[in-house]
C-alpha positions in Angstrom: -58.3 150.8 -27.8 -60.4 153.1 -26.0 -63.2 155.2 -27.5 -63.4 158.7 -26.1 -65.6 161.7 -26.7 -62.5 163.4 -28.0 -62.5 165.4 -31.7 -61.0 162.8 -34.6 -58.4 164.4 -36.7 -57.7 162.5 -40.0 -54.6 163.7 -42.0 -55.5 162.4 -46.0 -54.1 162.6 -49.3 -55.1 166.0 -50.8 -55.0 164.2 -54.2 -57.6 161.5 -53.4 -60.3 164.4 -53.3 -58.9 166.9 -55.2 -56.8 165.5 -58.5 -53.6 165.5 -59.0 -52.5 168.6 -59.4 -52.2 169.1 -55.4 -50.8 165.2 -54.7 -48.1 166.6 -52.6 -49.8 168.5 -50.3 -51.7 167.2 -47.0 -55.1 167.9 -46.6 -56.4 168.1 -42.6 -59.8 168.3 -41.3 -61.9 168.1 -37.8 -64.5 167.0 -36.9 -66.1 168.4 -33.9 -69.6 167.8 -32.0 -72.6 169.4 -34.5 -73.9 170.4 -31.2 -71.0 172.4 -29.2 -71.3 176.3 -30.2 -67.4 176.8 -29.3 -64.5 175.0 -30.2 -61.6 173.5 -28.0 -59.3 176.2 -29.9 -61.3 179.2 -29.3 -61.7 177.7 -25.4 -57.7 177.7 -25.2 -57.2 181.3 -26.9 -59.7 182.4 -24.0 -57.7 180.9 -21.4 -54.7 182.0 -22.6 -55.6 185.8 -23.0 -57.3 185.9 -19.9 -55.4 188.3 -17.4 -54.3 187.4 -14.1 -57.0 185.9 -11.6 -59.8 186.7 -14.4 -62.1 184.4 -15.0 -63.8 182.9 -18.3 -67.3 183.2 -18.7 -68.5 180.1 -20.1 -71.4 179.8 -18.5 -74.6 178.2 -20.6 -72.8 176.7 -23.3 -72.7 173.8 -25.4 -69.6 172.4 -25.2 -70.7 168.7 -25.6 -68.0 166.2 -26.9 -65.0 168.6 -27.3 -61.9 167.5 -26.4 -60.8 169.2 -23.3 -58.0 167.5 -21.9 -55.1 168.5 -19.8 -56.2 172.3 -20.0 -56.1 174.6 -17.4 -59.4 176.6 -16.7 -58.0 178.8 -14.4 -60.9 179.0 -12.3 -63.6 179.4 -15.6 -67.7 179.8 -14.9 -69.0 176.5 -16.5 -72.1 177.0 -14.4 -75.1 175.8 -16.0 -73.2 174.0 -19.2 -73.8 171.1 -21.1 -70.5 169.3 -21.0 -72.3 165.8 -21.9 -69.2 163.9 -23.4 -66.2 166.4 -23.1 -63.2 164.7 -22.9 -61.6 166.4 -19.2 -58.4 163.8 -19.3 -56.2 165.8 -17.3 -57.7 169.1 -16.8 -57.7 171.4 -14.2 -60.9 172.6 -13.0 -59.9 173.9 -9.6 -62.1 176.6 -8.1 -64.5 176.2 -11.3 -67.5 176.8 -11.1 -69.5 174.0 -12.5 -72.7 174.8 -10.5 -75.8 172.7 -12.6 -73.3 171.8 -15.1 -74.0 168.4 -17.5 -71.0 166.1 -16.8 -72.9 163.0 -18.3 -70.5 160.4 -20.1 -67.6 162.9 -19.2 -64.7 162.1 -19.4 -62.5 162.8 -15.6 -59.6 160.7 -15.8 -56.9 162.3 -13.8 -59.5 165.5 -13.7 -58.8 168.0 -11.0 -61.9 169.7 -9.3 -61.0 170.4 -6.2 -62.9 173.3 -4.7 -64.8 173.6 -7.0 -68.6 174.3 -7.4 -70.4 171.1 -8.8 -73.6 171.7 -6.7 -76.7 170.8 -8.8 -74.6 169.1 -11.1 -75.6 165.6 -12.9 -72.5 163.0 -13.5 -74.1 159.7 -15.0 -72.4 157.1 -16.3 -68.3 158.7 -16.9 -65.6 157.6 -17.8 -63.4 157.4 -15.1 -60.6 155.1 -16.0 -57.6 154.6 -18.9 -58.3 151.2 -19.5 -60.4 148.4 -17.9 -57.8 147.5 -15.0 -59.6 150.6 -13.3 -56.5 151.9 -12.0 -57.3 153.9 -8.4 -54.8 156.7 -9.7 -57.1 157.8 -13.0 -60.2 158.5 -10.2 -60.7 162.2 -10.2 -60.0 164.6 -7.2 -63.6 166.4 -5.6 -61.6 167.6 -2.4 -63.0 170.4 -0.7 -65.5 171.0 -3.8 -69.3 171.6 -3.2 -70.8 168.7 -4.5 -74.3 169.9 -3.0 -77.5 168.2 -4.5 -75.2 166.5 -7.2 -76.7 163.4 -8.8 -74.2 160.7 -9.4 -74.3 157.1 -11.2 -71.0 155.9 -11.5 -67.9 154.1 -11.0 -65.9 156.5 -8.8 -63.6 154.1 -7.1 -60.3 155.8 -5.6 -61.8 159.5 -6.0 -60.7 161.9 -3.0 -63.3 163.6 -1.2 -61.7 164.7 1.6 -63.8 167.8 3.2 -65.9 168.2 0.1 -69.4 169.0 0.9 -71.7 166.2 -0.5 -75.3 167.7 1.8 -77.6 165.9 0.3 -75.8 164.6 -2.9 -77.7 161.6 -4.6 -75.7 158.1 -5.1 -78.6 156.2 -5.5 -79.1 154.2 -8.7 -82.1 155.8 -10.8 -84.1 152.9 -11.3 -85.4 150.0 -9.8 -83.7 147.8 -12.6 -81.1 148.7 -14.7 -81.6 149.5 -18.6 -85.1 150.4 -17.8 -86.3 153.7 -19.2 -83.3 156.2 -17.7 -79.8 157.2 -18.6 -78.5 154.7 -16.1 -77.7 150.9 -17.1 -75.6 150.1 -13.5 -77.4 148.8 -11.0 -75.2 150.4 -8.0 -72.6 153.3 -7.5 -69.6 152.0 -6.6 -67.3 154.4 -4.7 -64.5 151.7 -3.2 -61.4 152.8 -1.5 -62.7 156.9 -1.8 -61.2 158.8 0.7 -64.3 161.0 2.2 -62.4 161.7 5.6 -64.2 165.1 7.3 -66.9 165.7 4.4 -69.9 166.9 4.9 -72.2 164.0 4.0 -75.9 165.2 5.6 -78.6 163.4 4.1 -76.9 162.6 1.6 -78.1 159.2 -0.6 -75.7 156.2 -0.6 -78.4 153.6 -0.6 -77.5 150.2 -2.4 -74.0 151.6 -3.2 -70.7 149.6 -2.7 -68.3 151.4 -0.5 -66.0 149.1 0.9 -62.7 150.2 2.1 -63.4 153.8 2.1 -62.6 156.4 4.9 -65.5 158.1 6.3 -62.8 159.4 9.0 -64.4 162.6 10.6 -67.2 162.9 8.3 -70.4 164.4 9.4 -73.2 161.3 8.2 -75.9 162.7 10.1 -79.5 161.6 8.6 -77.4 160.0 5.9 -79.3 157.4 4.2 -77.0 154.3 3.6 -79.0 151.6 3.3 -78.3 148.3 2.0 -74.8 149.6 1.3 -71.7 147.7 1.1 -69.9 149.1 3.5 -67.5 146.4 4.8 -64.1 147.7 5.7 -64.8 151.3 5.5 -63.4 153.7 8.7 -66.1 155.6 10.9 -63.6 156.5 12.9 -64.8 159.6 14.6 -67.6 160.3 12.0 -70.8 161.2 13.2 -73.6 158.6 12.4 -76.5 160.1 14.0 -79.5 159.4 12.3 -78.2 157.2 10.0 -79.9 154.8 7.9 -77.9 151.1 8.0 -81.0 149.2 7.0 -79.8 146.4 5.7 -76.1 147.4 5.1 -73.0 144.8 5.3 -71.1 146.4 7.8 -68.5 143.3 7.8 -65.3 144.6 8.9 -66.2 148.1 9.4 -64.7 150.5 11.8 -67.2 152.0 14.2 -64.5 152.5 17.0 -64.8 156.1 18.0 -67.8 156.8 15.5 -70.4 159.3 17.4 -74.5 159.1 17.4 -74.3 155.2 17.2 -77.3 155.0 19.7 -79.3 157.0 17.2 -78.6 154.9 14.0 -81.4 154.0 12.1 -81.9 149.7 11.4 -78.5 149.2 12.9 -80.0 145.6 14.3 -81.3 144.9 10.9 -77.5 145.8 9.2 -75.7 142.6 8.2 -72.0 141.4 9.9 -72.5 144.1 12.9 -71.2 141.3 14.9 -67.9 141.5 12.7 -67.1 145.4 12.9 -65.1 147.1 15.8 -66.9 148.9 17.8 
């Protein structure tokens, strides 16, 4: 069984706290995050009164461990909110703007946030899948969003980032050693089979991360730093790599036909398997 964030509700015998005057009747309580200053209800009622193309301010809140899923946010402000827990299973967060929002230990299966503002935002350690088979079709969808500056440690496998803007987004782990001192316990992202086809990824961090088999197709790598990446079967094709950093990457299997700026890639003789890619 898998252990969520989501709000427990427990339907009890009325009579086993309150005599037996009342045995017939149910008794129903929730129990919702101490912490969150709104509840999932009040967030729905919100949503659901809101006119036609307006959209919800919850900007600043605490809305940590709520359960959240399969709602449609209509384009809400969750700029600047702590959503450390909250259970997104299904939700559509399209055009939200979630701009230095908390998405640690989130829950994204199946979320929706494409175009939407995640710049500045922290996602460490989520859960991204429905079960431990880590099915590609639970990843999340970023494309087109503006993942600017974002800070990621995950397992992100399958997620879509086509055209998404990810200048200077951080995929490096957050320690030296796992467990040591940080949020983080995994030693590497791991973003296999993503699709990342014409995003923006300047200078962005993908050092030490595992991204084999995913398409880099048109995307704009320029002064990326990727490092000692895995990056064995993913597709350059037509991606620009100038000023890249391949230090010490496995590019076994990679496609570099077509890919731009390869004469100005950083440690592209110190990469591992360069003999094995097609060039």
């Amino acid at each position: 069984m898998m252990h969520t964030a989501r709000s427990l509700i427990f339907t009890v015998a009325l009579a086993a706290i309150a005599g037996p005057c009342l045995a017939d009747e149910p008794f129903t309580f929730t129990l919702v995050s101490p912490e969150a200053d709104m509840t999932a209800r009040e967030i729905t009622e919100q949503l659901y009164r809101a006119k036609a193309g307006e959209r919800i301010d919850l900007s600043g809140r605490d809305l940590t461990y709520l359960d959240l899923a399969t709602i449609d946010f209509k384009g809400a402000s969750l700029a600047r909110t702590d959503l450390y827990g909250t259970d997104f299973t299904g939700a559509n967060l399209k055009g939200a703007d979630l701009s230095s929002a908390r998405l640690d230990r989130a829950v994204l299966i199946r979320a929706d946030l494409s175009g939407a503002n995640l710049a500045g935002a922290t996602i460490l350690r989520p859960t991204i899948y429905s079960d431990l088979s880590g099915q590609l079709a639970d990843a999340p969808r970023f494309s087109g969003a503006n993942l600017r500056g974002i800070k990621v440690q995950a397992e992100l496998s399958g997620a879509d980032f086509r055209g998404a803007d990810l200048t200077e987004a951080d995929f490096h782990p957050l320690e030296d050693r796992a467990g040591e001192g940080t949020l983080t316990t995994l030693r590497k992202n791991v973003a296999k089979s993503c699709d990342f086809s014409g995003a923006n990824l300047q200078r962005a961090n993908f050092s030490e991360a595992v991204l084999t088999f995913s398409r880099m197709t048109g995307a704009d790598l320029r002064d990326a730093n990727l490092s000692h990446a895995d990056l064995s079967k993913v597709d350059f094709q037509g991606a620009d790599l100038t000023g890249a950093d391949v230090t010490g990457a496995d590019l076994d299997g990679a496609n570099l036909a077509g890919a731009r700026g390869l004469d100005f890639v950083k440690g592209l003789d110190a990469a591992h398997n360069l003999d094995k890619a097609f060039r």
